[in-house]
N, CA and C of each residue as an Amber inpcrd file, in Angstrom:
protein
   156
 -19.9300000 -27.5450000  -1.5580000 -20.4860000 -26.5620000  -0.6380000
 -19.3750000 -26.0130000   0.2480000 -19.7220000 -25.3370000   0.5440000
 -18.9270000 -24.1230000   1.3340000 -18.7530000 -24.3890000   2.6710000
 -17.6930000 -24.6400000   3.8170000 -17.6300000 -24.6930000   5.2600000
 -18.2860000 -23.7040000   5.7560000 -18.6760000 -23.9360000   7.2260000
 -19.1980000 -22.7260000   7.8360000 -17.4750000 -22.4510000   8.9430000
 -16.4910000 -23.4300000   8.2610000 -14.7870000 -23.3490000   9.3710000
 -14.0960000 -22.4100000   8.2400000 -14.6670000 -22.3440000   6.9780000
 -13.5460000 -21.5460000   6.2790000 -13.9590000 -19.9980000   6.3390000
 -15.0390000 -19.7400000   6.3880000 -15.2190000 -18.3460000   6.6040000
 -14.7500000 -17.7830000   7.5430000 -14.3740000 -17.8860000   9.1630000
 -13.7760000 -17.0610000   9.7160000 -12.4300000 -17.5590000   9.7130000
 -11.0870000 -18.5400000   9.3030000 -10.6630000 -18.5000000   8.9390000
  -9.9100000 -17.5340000   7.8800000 -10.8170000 -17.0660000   6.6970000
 -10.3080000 -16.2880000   5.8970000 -10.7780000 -14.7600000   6.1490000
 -11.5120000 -14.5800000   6.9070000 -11.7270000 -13.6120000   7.4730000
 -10.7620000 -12.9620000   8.5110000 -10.1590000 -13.8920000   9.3640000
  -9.0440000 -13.8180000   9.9930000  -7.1240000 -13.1960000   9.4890000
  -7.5540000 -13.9500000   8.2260000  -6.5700000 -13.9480000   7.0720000
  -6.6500000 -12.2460000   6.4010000  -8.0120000 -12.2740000   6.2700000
  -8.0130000 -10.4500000   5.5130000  -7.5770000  -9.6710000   6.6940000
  -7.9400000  -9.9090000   8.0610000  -8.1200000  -8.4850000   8.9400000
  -6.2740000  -8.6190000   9.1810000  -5.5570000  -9.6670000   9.1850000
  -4.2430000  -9.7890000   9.0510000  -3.5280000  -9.0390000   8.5420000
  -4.1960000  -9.2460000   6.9070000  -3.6680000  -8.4050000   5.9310000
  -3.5000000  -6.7310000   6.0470000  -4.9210000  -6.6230000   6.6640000
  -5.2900000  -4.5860000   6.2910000  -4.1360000  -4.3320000   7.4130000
  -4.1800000  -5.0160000   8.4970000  -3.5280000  -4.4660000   9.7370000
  -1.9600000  -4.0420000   9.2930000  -1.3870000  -5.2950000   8.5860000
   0.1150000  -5.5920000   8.2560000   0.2260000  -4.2410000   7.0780000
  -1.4630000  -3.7730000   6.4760000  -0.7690000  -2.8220000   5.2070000
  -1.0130000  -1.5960000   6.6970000  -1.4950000  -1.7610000   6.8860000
  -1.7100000  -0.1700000   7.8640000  -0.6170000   0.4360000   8.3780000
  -0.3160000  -0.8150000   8.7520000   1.3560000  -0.3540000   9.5220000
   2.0670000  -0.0650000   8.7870000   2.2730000  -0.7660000   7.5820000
   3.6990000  -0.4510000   7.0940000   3.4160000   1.2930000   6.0620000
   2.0070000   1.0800000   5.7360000   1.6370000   2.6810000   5.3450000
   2.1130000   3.7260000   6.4120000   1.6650000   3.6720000   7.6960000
   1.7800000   4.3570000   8.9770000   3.4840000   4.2680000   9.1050000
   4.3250000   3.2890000   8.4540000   6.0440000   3.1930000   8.6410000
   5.9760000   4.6440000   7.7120000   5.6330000   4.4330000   6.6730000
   6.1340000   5.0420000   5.0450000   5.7880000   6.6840000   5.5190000
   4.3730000   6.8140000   6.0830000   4.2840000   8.3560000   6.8280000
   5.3660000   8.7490000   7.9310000   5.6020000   8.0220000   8.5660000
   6.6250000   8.6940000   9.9190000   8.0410000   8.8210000   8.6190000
   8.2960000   7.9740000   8.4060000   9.2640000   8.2290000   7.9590000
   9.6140000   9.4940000   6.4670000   8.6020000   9.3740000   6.0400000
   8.5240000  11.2100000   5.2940000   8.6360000  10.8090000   3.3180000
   8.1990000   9.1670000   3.5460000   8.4550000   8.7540000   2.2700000
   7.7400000   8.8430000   1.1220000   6.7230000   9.5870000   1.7590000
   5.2500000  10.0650000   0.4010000   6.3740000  11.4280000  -0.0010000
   6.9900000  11.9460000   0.1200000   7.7690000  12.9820000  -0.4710000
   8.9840000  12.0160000  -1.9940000   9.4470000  11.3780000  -0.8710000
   9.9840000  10.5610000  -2.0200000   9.5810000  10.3790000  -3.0830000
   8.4570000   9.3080000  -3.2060000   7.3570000   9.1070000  -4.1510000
   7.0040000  10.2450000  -4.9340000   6.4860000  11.2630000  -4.5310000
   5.7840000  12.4510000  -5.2290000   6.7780000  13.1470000  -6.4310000
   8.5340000  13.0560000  -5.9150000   9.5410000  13.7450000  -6.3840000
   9.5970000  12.2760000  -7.7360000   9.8140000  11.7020000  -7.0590000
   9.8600000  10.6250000  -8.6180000   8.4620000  10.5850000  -9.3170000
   7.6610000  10.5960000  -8.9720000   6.2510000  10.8810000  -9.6990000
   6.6170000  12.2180000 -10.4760000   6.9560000  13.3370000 -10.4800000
   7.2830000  14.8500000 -11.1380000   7.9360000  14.3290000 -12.3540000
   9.2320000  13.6400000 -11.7740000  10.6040000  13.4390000 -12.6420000
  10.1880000  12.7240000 -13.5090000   8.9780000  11.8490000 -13.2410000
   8.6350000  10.5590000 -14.3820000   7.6460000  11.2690000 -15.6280000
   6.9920000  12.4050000 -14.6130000   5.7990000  12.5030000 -15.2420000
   6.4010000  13.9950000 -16.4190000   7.7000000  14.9760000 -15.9070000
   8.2120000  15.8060000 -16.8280000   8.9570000  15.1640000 -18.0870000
   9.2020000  14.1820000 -17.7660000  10.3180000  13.0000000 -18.7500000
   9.0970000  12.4430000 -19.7330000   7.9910000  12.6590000 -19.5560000
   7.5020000  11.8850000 -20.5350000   6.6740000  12.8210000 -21.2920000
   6.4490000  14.3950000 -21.0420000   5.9770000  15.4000000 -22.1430000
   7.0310000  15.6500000 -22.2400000   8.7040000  15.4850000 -21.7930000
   9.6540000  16.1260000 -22.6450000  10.3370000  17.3170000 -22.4290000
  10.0250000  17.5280000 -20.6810000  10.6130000  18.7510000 -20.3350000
  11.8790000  18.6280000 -19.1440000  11.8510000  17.2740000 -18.5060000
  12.9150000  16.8920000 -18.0100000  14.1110000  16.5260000 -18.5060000
């Protein structure tokens, strides 16, 4: 059976998690790095019908 100590425990553990991705998503926007991404997404995606 299941604790009624591990549930907020791991609940504690997820809201950890979203927070730690939020931020570092919220780093990747200030810093202008979804451009990055998008330019290698093109380059990957012309290279593979054969026009890059």
């Amino acid at each position: 059976m299941k604790t009624a100590k591990a549930k907020p425990k791991r609940t504690a553990v997820q809201m950890g998690i979203l927070f730690t991705a939020i931020f570092f998503i919220g780093i990747g926007i200030a810093k202008q790095e979804y451009l990055e991404v998008m330019q290698k997404a093109v380059r990957i995606c012309l290279e593979c019908i054969g026009i890059g």
